[in-house]
C-alpha positions as YAML, in Angstrom:
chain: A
units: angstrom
residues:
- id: 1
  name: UNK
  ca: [69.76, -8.02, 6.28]
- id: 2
  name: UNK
  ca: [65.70, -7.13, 6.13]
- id: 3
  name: UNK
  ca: [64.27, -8.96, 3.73]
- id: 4
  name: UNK
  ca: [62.35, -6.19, 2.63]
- id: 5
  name: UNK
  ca: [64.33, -3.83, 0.32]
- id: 6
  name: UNK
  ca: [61.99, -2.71, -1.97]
- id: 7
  name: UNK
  ca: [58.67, -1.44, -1.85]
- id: 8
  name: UNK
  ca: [56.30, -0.83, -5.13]
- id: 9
  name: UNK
  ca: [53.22, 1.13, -4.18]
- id: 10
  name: UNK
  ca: [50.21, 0.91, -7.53]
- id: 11
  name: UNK
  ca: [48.97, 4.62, -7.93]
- id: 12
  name: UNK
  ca: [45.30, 4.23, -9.79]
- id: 13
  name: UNK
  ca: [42.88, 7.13, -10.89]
- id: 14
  name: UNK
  ca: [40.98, 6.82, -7.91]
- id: 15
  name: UNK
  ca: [40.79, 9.09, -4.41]
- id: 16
  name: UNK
  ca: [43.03, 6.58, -2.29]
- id: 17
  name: UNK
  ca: [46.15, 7.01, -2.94]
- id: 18
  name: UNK
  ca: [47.28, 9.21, -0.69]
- id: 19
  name: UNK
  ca: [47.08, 6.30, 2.41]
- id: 20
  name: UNK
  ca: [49.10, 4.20, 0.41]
- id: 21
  name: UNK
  ca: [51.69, 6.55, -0.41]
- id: 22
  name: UNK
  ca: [51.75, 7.16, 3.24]
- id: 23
  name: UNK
  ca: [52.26, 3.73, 4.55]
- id: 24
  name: UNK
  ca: [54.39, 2.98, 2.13]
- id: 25
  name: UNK
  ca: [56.82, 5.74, 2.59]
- id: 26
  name: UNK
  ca: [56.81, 5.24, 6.37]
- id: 27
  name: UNK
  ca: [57.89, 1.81, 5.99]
- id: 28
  name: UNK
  ca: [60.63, 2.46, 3.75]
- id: 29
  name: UNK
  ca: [61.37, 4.86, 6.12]
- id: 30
  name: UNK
  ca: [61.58, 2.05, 9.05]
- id: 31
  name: UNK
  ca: [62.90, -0.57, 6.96]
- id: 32
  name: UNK
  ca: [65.49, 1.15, 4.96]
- id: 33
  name: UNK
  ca: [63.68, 0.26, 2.09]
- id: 34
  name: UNK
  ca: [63.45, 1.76, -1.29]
- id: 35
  name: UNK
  ca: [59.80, 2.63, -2.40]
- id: 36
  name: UNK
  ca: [58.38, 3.34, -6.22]
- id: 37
  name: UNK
  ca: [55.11, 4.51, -7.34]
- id: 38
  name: UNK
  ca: [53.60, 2.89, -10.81]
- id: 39
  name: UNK
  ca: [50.68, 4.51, -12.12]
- id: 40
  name: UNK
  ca: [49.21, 1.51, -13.71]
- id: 41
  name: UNK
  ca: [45.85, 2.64, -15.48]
- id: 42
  name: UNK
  ca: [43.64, 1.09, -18.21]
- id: 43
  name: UNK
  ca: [43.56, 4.55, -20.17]
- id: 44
  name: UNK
  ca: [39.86, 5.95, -20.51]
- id: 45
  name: UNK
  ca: [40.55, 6.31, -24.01]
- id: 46
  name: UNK
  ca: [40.67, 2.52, -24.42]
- id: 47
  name: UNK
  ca: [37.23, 2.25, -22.39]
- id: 48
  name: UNK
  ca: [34.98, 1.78, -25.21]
- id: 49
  name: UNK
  ca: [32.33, 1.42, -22.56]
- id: 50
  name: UNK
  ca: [32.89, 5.07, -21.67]
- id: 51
  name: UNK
  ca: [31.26, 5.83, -25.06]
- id: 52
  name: UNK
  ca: [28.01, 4.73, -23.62]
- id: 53
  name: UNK
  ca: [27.86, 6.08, -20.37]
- id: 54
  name: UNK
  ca: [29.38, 9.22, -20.11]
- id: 55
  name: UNK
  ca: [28.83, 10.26, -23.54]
- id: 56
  name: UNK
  ca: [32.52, 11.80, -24.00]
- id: 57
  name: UNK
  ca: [34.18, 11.96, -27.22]
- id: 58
  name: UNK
  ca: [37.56, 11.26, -28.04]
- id: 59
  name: UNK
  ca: [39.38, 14.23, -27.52]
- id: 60
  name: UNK
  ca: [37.32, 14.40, -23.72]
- id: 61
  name: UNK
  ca: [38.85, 11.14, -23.22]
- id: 62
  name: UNK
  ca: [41.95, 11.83, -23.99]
- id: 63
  name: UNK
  ca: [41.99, 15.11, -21.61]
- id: 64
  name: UNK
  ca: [40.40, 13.14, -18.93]
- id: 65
  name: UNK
  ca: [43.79, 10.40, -18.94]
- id: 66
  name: UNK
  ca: [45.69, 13.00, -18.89]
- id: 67
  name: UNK
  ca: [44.10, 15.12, -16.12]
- id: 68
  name: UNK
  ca: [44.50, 11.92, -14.18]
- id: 69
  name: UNK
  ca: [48.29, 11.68, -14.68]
- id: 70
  name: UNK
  ca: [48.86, 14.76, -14.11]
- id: 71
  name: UNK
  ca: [46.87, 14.53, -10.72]
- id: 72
  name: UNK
  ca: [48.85, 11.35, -9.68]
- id: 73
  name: UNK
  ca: [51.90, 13.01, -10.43]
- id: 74
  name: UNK
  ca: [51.38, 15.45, -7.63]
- id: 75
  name: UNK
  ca: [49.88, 13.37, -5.63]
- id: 76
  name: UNK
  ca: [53.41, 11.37, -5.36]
- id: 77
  name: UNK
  ca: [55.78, 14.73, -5.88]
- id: 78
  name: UNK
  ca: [53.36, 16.27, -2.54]
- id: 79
  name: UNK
  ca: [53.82, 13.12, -0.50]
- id: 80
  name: UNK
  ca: [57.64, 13.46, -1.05]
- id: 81
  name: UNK
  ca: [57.94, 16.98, -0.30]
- id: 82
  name: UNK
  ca: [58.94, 16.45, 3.56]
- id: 83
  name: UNK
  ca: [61.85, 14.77, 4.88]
- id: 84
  name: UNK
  ca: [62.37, 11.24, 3.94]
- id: 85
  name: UNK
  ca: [62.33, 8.78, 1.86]
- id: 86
  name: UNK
  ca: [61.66, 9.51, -1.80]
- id: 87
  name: UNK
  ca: [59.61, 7.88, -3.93]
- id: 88
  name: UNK
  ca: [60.56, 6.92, -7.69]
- id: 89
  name: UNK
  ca: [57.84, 7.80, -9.88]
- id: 90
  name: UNK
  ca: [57.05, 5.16, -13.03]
- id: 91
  name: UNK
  ca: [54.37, 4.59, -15.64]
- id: 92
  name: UNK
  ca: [52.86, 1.87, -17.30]
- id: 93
  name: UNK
  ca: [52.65, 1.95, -21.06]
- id: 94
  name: UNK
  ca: [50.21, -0.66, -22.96]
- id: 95
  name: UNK
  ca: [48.44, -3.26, -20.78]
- id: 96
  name: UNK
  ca: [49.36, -1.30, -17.59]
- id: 97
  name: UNK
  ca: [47.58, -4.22, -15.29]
- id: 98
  name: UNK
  ca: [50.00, -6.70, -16.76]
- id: 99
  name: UNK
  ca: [53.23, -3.98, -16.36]
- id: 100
  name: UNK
  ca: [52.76, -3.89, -12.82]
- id: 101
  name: UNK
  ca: [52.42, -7.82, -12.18]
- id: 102
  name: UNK
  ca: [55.79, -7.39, -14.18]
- id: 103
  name: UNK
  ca: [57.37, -5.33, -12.27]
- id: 104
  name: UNK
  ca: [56.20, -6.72, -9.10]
- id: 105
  name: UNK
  ca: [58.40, -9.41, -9.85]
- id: 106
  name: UNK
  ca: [61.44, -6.99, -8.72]
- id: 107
  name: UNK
  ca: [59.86, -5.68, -5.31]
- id: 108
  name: UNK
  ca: [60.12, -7.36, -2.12]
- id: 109
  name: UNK
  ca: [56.40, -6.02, -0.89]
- id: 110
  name: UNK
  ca: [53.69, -4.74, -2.93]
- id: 111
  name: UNK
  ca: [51.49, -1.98, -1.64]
- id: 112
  name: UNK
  ca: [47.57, -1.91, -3.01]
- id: 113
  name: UNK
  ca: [44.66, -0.20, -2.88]
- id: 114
  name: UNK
  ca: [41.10, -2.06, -1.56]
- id: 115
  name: UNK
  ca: [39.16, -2.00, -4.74]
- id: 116
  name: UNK
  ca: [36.09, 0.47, -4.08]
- id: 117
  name: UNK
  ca: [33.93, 1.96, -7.30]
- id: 118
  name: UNK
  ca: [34.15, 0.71, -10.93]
- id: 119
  name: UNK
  ca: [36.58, 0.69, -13.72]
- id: 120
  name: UNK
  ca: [35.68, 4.19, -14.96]
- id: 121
  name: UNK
  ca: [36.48, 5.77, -11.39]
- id: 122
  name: UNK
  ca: [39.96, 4.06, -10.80]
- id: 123
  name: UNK
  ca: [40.80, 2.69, -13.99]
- id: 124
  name: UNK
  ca: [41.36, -0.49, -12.61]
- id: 125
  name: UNK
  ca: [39.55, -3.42, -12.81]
- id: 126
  name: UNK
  ca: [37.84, -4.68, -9.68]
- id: 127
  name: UNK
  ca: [39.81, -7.83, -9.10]
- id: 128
  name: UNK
  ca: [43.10, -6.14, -9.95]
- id: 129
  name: UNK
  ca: [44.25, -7.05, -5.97]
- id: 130
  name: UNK
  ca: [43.36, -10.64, -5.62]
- id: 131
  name: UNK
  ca: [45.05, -10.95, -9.62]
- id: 132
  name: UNK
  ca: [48.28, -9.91, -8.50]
- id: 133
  name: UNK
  ca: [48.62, -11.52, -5.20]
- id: 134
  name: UNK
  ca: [47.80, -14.95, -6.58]
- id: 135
  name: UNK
  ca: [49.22, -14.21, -10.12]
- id: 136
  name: UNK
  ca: [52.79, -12.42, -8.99]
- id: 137
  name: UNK
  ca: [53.05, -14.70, -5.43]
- id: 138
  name: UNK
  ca: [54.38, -11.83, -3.63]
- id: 139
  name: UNK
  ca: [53.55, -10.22, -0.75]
- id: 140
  name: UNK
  ca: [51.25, -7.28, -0.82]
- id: 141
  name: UNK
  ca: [49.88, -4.89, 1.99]
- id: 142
  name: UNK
  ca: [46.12, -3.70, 1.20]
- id: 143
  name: UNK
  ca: [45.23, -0.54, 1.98]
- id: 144
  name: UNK
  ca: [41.39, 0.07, 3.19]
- id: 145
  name: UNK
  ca: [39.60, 2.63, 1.38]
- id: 146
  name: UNK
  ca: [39.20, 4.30, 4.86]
- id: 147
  name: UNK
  ca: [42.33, 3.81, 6.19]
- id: 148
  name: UNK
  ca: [43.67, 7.47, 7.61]
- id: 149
  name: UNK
  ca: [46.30, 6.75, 10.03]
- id: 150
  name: UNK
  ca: [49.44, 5.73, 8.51]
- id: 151
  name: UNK
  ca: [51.59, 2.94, 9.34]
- id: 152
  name: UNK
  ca: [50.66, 2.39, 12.87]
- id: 153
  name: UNK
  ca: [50.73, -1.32, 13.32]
- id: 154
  name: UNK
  ca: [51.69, -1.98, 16.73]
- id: 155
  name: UNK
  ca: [49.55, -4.32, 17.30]
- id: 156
  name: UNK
  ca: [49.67, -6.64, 14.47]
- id: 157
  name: UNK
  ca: [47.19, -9.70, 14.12]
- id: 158
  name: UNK
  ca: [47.94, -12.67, 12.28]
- id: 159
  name: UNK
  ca: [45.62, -15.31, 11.05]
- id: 160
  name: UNK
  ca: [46.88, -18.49, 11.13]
- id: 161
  name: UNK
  ca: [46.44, -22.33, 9.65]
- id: 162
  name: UNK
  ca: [48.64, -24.94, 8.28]
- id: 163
  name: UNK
  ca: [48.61, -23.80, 5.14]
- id: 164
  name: UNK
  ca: [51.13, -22.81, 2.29]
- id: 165
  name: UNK
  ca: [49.91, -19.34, 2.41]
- id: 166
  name: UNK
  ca: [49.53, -18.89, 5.73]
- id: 167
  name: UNK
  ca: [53.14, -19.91, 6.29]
- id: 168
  name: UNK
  ca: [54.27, -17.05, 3.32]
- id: 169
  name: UNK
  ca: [52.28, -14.72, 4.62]
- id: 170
  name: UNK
  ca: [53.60, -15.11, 8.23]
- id: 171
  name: UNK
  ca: [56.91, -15.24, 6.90]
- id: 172
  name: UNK
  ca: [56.69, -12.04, 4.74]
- id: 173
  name: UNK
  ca: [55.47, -9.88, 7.71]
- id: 174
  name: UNK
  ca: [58.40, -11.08, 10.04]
- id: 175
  name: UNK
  ca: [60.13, -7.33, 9.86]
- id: 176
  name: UNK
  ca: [56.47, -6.21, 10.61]
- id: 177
  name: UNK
  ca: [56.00, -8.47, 13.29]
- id: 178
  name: UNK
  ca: [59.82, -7.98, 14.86]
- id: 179
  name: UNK
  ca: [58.74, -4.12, 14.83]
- id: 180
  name: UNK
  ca: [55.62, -4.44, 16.60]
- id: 181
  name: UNK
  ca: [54.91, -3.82, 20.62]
- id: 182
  name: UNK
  ca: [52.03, -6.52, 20.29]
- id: 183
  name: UNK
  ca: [51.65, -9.42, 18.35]
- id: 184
  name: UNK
  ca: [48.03, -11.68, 18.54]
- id: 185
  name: UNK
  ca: [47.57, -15.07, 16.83]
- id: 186
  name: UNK
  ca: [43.90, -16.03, 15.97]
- id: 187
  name: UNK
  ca: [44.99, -19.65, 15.48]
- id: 188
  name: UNK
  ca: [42.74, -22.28, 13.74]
- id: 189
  name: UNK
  ca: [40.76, -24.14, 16.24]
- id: 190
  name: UNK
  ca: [41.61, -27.85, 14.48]
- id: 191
  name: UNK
  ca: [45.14, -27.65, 15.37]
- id: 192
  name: UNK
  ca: [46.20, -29.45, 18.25]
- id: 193
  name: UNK
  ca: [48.72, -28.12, 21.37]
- id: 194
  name: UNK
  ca: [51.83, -29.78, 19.41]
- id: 195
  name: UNK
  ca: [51.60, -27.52, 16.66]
- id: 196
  name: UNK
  ca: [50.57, -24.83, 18.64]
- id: 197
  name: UNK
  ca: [53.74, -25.09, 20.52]
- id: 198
  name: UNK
  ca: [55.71, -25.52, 17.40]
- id: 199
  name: UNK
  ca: [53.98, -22.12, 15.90]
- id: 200
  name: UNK
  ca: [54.96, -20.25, 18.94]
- id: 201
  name: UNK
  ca: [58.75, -21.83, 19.27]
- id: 202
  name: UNK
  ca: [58.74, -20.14, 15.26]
- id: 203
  name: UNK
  ca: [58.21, -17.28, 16.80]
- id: 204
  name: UNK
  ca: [60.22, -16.99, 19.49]
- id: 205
  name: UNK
  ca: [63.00, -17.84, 17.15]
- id: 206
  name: UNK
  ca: [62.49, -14.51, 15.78]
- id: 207
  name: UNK
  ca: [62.16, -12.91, 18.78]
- id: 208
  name: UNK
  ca: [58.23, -12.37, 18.62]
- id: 209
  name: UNK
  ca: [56.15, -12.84, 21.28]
- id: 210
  name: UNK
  ca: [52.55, -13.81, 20.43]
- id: 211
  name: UNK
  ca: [49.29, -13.98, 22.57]
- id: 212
  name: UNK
  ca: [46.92, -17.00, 21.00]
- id: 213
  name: UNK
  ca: [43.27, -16.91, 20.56]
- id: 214
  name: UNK
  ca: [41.28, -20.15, 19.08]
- id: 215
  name: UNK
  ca: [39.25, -19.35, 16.38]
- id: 216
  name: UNK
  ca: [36.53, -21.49, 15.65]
- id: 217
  name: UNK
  ca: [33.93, -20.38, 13.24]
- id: 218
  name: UNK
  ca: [33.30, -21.89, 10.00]
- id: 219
  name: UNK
  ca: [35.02, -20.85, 6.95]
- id: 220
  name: UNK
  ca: [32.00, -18.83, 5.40]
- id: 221
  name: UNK
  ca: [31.93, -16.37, 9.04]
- id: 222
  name: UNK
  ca: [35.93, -16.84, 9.20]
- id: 223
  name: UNK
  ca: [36.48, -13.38, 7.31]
- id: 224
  name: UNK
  ca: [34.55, -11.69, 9.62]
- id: 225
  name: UNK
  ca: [35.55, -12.84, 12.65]
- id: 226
  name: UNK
  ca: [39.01, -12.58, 12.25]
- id: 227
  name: UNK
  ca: [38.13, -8.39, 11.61]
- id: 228
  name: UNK
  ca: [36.37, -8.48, 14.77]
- id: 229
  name: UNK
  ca: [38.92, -10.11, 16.56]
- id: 230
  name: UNK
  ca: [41.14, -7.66, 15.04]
- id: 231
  name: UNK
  ca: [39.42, -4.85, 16.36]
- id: 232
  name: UNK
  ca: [39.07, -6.53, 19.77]
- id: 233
  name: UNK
  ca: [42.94, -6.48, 19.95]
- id: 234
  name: UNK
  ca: [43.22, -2.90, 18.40]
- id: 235
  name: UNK
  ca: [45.09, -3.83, 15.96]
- id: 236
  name: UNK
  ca: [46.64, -1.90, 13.14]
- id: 237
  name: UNK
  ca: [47.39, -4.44, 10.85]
- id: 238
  name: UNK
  ca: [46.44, -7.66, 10.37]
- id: 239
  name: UNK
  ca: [48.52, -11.16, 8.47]
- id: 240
  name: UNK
  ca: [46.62, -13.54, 6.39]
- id: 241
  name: UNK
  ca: [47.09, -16.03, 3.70]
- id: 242
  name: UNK
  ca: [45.11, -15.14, 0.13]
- id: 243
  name: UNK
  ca: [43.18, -18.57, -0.93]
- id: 244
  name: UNK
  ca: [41.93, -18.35, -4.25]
- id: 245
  name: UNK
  ca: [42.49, -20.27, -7.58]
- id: 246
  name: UNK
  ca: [41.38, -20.13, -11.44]
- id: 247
  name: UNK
  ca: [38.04, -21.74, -12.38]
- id: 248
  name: UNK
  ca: [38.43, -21.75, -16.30]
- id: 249
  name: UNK
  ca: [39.06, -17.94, -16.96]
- id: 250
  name: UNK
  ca: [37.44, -16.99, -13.48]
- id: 251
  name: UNK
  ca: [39.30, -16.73, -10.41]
- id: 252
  name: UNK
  ca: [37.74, -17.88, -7.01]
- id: 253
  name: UNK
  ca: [38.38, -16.58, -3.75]
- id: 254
  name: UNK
  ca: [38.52, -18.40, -0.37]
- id: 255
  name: UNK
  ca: [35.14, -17.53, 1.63]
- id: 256
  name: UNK
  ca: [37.53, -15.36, 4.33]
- id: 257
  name: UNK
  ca: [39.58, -13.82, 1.54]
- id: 258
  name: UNK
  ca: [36.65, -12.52, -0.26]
- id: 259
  name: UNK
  ca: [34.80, -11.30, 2.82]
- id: 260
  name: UNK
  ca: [38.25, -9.72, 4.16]
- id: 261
  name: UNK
  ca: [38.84, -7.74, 1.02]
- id: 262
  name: UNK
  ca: [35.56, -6.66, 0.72]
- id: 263
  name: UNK
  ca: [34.82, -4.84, 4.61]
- id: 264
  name: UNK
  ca: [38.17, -4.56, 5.93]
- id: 265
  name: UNK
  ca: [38.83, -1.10, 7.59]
- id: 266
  name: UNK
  ca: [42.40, -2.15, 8.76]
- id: 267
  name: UNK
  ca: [45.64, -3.18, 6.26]
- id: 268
  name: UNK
  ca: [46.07, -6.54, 5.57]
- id: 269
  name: UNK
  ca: [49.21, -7.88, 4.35]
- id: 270
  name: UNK
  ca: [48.42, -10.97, 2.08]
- id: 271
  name: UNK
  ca: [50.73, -13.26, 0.50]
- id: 272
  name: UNK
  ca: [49.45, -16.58, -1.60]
...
């Protein structure tokens, strides 16, 4: 059976969504999965900061959340309206960032938006993707900002070391990779030819055929050469592990996680 059965897709109050509704509904599509939409927004009611810097009084506020709804409500119903998969619309209620690490505890892949504005524009907070990937452990597909194509990852690249999250990630996007017409490995330059081999007999094992490139460049220049290899390759998606960890009440990202979320222009399914 795919392991992938369910797909939850974050609707914020931003101008992306429509990409993500996209992919995601095209992979349920190909995956006979089932897909839901939470709108998961920090109300701009509650943003006492709004006060300030807009100026808006309450009731304003309190129009402005609901214009927002109401937008993301169509946004979803439009997306549904040909053939296909259908998505099941939810809502969060009170601390909507922490309902939807909830209920990403019940989906088999999580589909988010790269972060791009502030709060006020998406309602979101700006580390809301690297919080649930490391908080919730579950695999998540990021959407670019400019991403316009739809799911169109036949050529998948996947970053690889021996690492915990590499190995998740790798083995969350196995229906991805099983799919795909291409399938490149940038490949840690530290690992010898027995691992190599082992890597590649893992793969053959699930009937994936992978071309292997070394990749050598130091951890701070990692991030962006593995989105320069991927655009080398053409690729429409790429596979990484998410490296971060708390710091006291501050949460640190791995040099190539943090450059990756930051310019990618390509989807990047994560898993930590």
């Amino acid at each position: 059976m795919n392991p992938i059965q369910s797909i939850l897709v974050h609707v914020d109050a931003g101008p992306h969504n429509g990409s993500r509704l996209k992919i995601a509904r095209t992979l349920g599509g190909q995956l006979g999965a089932s897909v839901s939409a939470l709108y998961a927004v920090t109300p701009a009611a509650a943003e006492l900061s709004l006060v300030f810097t807009a100026g808006l009084a309450s009731p304003e506020r309190l129009d402005l959340d609901e214009s927002r709804l109401a937008a993301a409500r169509k946004l979803v119903a439009d997306a549904c309206a040909d053939p296909g998969v259908q998505i099941e619309w939810r809502e969060a209620g009170a601390a909507p960032e922490h309902e939807f690490m909830r209920q990403s505890l019940y989906a088999d892949l999580l589909v988010l938006g790269q972060h791009q504005g502030d709060r006020q524009q998406t309602g979101v907070a700006p580390d809301f993707v690297q919080t649930v990937v490391i908080g919730t452990g579950k695999p998540a597909l990021v959407v670019p900002c400019a991403e316009r194509h739809g799911a169109d990852f036949e050529t998948v690249l996947v970053a690889w070391k021996e690492s915990r999250v590499s190995a998740r990630a790798l083995s969350a996007a196995m229906p991805l990779l099983a799919r795909a017409g291409s399938v490149h490995v940038a490949i840690d330059d530290a690992i010898g030819d027995e691992h190599h081999a082992l890597l590649q007999q893992f793969l053959r094992r699930h009937d994936v055929e992978a071309r292997f490139h070394r990749l050598a460049s130091p951890a701070p220049q990692a991030g962006d050469a593995l989105l320069s290899m991927a655009a080398e390759v053409g690729a429409g998606l790429m596979v990484m592990g998410c490296y971060g960890h708390s710091r006291g009440r501050e949460l640190v990202l791995g040099g190539a996680t943090r450059s990756v979320l930051q310019t990618m222009t390509l989807p990047v399914l994560m898993a930590h």
